[in-house]
C-alpha positions in Angstrom: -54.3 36.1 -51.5 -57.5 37.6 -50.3 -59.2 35.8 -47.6 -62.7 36.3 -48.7 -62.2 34.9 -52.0 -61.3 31.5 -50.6 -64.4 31.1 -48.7 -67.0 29.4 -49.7 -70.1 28.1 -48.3 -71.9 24.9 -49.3 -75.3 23.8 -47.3 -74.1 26.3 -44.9 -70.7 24.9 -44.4 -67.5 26.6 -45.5 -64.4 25.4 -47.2 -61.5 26.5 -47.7 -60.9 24.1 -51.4 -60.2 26.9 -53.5 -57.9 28.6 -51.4 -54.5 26.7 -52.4 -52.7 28.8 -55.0 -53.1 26.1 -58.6 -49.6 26.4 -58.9 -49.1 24.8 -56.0 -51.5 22.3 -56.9 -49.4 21.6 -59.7 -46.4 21.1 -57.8 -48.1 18.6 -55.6 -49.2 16.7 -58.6 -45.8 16.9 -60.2 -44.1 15.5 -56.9 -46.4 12.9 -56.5 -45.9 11.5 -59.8 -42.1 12.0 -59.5 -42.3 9.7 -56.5 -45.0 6.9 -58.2 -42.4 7.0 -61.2 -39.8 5.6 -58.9 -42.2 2.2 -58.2 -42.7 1.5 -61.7 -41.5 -1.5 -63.8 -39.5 -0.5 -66.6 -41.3 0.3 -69.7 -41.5 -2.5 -72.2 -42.7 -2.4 -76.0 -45.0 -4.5 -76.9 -43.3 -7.6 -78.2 -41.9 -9.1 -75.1 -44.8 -11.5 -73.7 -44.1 -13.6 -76.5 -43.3 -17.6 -76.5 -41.4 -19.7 -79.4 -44.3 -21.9 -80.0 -42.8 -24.1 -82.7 -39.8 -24.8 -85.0 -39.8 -27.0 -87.7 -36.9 -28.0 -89.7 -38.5 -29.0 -92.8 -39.2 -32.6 -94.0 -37.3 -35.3 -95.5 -37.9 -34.8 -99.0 -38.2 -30.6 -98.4 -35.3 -29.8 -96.0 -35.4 -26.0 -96.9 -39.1 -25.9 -95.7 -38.6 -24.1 -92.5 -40.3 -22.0 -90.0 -40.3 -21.0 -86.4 -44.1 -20.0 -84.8 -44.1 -17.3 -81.6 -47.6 -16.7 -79.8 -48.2 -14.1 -77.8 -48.7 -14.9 -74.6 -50.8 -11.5 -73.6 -52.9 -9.7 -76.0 -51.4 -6.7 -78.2 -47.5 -8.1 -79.1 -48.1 -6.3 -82.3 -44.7 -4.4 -82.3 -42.0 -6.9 -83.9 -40.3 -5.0 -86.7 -36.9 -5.2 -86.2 -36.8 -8.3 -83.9 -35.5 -11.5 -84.9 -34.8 -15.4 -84.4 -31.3 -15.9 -83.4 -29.6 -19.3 -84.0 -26.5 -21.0 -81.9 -24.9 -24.1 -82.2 -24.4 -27.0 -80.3 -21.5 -25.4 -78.5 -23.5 -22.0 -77.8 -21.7 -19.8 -80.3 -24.5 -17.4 -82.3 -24.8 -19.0 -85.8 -26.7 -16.1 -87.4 -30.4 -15.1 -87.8 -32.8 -17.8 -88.9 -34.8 -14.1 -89.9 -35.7 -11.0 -89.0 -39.3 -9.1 -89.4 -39.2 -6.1 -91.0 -42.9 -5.1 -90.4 -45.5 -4.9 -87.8 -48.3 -7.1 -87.4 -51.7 -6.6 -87.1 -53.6 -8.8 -84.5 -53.2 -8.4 -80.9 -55.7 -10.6 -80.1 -58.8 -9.8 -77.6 -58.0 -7.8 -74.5 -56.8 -10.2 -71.8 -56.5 -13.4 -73.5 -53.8 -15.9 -72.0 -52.0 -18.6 -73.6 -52.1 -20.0 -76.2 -55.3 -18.2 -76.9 -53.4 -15.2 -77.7 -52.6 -14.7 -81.8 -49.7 -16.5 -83.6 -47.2 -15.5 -85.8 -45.0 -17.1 -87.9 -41.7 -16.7 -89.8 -40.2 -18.9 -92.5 -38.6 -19.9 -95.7 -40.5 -19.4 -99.1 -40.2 -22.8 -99.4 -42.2 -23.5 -96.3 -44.9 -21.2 -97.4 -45.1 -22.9 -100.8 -45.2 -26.8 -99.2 -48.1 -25.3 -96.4 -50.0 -23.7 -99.0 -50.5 -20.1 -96.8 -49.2 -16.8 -96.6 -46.3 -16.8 -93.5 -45.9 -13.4 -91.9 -42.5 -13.1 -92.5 -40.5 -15.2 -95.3 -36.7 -15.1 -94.7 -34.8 -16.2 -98.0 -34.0 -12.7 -99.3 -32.3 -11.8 -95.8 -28.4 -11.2 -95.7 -26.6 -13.9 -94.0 -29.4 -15.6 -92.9 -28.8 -19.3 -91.5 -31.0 -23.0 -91.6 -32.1 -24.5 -88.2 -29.2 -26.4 -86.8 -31.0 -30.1 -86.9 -29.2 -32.4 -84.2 -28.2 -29.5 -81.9 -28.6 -25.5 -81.5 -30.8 -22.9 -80.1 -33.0 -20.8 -81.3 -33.9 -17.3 -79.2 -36.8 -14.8 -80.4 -35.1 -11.6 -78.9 -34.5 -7.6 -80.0 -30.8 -5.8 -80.7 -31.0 -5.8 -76.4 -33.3 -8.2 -75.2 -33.9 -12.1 -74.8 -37.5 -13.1 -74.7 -37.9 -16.8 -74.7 -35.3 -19.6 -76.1 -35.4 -23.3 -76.6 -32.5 -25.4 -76.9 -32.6 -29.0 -78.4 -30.6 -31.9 -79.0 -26.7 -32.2 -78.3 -26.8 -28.3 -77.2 -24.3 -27.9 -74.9 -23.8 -24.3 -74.3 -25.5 -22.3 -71.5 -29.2 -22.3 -72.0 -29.9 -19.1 -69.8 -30.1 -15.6 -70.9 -28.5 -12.6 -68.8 -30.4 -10.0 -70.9 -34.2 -11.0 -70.4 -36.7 -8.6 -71.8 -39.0 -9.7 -69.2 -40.0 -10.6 -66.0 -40.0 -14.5 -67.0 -37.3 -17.2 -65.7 -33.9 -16.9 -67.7 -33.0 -20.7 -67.2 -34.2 -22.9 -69.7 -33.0 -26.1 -68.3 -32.0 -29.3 -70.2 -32.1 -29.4 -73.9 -35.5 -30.8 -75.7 -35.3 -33.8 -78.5 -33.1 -33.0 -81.2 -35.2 -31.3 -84.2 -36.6 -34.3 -86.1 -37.5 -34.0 -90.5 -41.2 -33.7 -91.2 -41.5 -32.6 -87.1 -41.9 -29.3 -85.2 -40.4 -28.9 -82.3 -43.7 -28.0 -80.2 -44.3 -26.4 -76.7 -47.0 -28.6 -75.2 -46.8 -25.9 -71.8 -45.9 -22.7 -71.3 -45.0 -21.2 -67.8 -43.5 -17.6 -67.3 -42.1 -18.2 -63.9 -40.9 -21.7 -64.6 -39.3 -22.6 -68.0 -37.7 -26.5 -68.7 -37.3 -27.0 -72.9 -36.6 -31.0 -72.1 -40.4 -30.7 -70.4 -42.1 -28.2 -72.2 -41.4 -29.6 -75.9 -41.7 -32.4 -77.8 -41.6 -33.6 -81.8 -45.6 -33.3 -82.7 -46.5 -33.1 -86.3 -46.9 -29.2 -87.3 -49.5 -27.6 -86.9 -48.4 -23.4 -88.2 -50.8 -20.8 -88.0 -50.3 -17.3 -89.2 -51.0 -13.5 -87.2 -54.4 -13.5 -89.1 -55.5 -17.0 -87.8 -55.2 -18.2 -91.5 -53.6 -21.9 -91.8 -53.8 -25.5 -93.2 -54.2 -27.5 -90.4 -57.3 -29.5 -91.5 -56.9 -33.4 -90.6 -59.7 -35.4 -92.4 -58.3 -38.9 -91.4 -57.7 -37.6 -87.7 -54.2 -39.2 -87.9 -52.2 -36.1 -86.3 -50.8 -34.8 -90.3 -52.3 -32.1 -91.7 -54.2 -33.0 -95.0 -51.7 -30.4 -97.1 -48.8 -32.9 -95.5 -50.9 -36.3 -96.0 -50.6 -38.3 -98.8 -53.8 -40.1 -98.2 -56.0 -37.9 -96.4 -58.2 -40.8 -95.7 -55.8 -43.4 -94.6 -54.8 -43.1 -91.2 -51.9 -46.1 -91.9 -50.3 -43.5 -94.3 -48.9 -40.4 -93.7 -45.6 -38.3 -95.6 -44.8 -40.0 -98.9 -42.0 -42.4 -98.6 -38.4 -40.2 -98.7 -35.5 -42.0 -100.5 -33.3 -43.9 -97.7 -31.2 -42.7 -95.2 -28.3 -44.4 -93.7 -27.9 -47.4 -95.5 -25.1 -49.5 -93.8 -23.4 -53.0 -94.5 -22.1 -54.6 -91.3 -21.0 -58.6 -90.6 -20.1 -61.6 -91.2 -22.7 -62.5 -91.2 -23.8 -59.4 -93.8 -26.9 -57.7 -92.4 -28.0 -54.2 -94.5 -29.8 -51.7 -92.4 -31.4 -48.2 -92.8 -32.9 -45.5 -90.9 -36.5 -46.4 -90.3 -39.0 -44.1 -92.0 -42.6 -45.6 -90.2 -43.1 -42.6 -87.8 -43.2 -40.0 -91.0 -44.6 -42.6 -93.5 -47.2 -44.2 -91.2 -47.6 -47.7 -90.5 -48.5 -49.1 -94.1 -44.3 -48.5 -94.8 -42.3 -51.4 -96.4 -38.8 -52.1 -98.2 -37.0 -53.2 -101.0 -34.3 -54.2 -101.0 -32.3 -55.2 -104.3 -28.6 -56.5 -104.6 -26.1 -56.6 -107.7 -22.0 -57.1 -108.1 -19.6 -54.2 -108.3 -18.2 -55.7 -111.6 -21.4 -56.5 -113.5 -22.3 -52.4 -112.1 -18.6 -51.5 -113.8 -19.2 -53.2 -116.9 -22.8 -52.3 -117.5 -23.0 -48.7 -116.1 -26.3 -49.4 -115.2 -28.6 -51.8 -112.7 -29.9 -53.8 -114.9 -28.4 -57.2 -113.7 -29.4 -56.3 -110.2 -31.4 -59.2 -108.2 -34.8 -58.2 -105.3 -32.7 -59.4 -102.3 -35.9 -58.5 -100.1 -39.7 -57.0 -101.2 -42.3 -55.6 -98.7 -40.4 -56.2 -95.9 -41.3 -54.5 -92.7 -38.4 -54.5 -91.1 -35.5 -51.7 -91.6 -32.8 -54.4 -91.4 -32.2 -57.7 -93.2 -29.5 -60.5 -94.0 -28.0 -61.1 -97.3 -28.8 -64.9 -97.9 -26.4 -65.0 -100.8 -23.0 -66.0 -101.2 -20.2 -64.2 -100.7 -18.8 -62.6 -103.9 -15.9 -63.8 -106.0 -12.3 -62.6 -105.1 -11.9 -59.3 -106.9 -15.4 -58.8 -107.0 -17.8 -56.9 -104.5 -21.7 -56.3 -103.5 -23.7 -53.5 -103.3 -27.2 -53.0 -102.2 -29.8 -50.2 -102.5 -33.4 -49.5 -100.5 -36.4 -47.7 -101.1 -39.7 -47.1 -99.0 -43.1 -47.5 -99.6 -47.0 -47.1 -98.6 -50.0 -47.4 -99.1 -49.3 -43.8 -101.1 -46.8 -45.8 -103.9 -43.2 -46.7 -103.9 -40.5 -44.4 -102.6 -37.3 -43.7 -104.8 -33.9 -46.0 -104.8 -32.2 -42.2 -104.3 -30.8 -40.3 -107.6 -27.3 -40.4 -108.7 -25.3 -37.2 -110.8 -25.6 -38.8 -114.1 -28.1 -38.1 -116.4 -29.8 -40.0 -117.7 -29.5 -41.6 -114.1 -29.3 -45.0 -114.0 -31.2 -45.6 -110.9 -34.5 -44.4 -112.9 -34.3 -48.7 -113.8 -34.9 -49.4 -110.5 -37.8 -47.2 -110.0 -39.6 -48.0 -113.0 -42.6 -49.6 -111.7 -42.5 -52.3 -114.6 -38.7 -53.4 -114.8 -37.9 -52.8 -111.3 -36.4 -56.1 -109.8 -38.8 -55.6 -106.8 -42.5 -55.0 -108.3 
């Protein structure tokens, strides 16, 4: 290189700045980035800072009404097509897919937000969608092999074909609640199990944590409250009772809440005979009663229908009581059937197979045994 076409003078001072041949430059440059490569975190797409926000496993009288919410937990988690929801079962053995996305979404949310200000977004069952009233990001029922939310125990991880980003566990889950596979830089322990998944319920994270994660501490049963990747949802409350008006079915009664559900586990125990149920005051609010009506196994026989049965018990509060009668002759036998009700109406006695169904005797509000 010619000396004289490397100097330069600037304010009477020369340098010597173009005198380094560019492709040298270049090689600098290349080195240097070689070397900064080497001190880089892995690349990650843009669907790992993301946090199971909810899971819902329907309600009692709409047990197919199911969805699981994720929220971002940094702005941009745009790229989910081809992730999914993976189930397990109590034991820790995958179940299936609860579902998979099969498109993009569009809202990142603003540059820098945090959680849970970050964007939503949700995936479910049609029949979720329909009982919420909103378009879900993602509906589920047409996917091969797709599985329900195990209700008493299971797990439930958001995760790609080769990463894990965030699981909670709930209920008599017993397998291993870490992940070996994590597609971030967040804790792989979950800890101990949270509440078992509870009908008319979601399953909600009340904290969220990235270096510390505990599903017994950072969820609890709330009423839901879904929101879709546009911000669109149903979650106005007039009565301020914690269930959403769309849910409610007295949106200006804050002792009501889901209409009374036909009874669930009806049991005769004794002497002396006591009848008991599953209580249904935390889903149908405070206003919630029973009825209670009693007939013989022979007169049921011979009639085919309930017409001869007696109100053992009306509006009573309690989800238990004792059968004042007599015991029943020998040959003969007593059975008894429940219903719930609110300040919304009367629940049903349950349906039977036949049709016409019998039971449709006791539920008519005028010959019903217990007005």
């Amino acid at each position: 290189m010619n000396p004289s076409k490397c100097m330069n003078l600037s304010n009477g001072l020369a340098h010597r700045s173009l005198c380094t041949p560019h492709h040298r430059i270049l090689a600098v440059w290349a080195l240097l980035l070689g070397l900064t490569a080497g001190f880089l975190p892995p690349v990650m797409a843009a669907e790992h800072l993301m946090a199971i926000q909810e899971v819902f496993p329907g309600t009692l009288v709409e047990p197919a009404a199911q969805y699981v919410m994720l929220r971002m937990t940094s702005s941009g988690q745009t790229f989910v097509n081809g992730t999914y929801v993976e189930l397990q079962d109590a034991t820790g053995a995958v179940l299936g897919r609860f579902g998979t996305f099969d498109h993009n979404v569009l809202s990142g949310g603003v540059f820098g937000c945090a959680y849970p200000g970050c964007p939503a977004i949700l995936i479910g069952t049609t029949a979720a969608q329909s009982l919420l009233g909103f378009p879900f990001d993602q509906t589920v029922d047409s996917q091969a092999g797709r599985r329900s939310l195990p209700l008493m125990g299971g797990r439930a991880c958001f995760r790609s074909t080769f990463s894990v980003f965030d699981c909670v566990a709930w209920g008599s889950f017993g397998g291993t609640n870490t992940i070996a596979n994590p597609g971030n830089l967040c804790d792989t322990n979950f800890g101990a199990p949270a509440a078992p998944l509870s009908p008319g319920f979601a399953l909600t994270r009340k904290q969220f944590s990235c270096a510390s994660k505990e599903n017994s501490l950072d969820f609890e049963n709330r009423f839901p409250h879904p929101v879709a990747n546009s911000g669109m949802n149903a979650n106005s409350d007039g009565d301020q009772d914690g269930l959403i008006d769309v849910l409610d079915c007295a949106d200006g009664d804050t002792a009501a809440l889901y209409f009374p559900a036909p009874i669930s586990g009806l049991a005769v125990t004794g002497p002396p005979t006591l009848v008991s149920w599953e209580p249904q005051d935390r889903t149908s609010g405070s206003s919630t009663l029973y009825d209670v009506v009693r007939g013989g196994l022979l007169d049921l026989r011979g009639s085919r229908s309930y017409e001869l049965a007696d109100c053992m018990q009306n509006d009573q509060l309690a989800n238990s009581t004792a059968d004042p009668g007599p015991d029943p002759p020998e040959g003969d036998g007593v059975y008894y059937l429940a219903r719930a009700a609110n300040n919304c109406g009367p629940g049903s006695y349950g349906n039977s197979s036949l049709i016409p169904d019998p039971r449709d005797f006791l539920d008519d509000p005028i010959k019903t045994p217990c007005p």
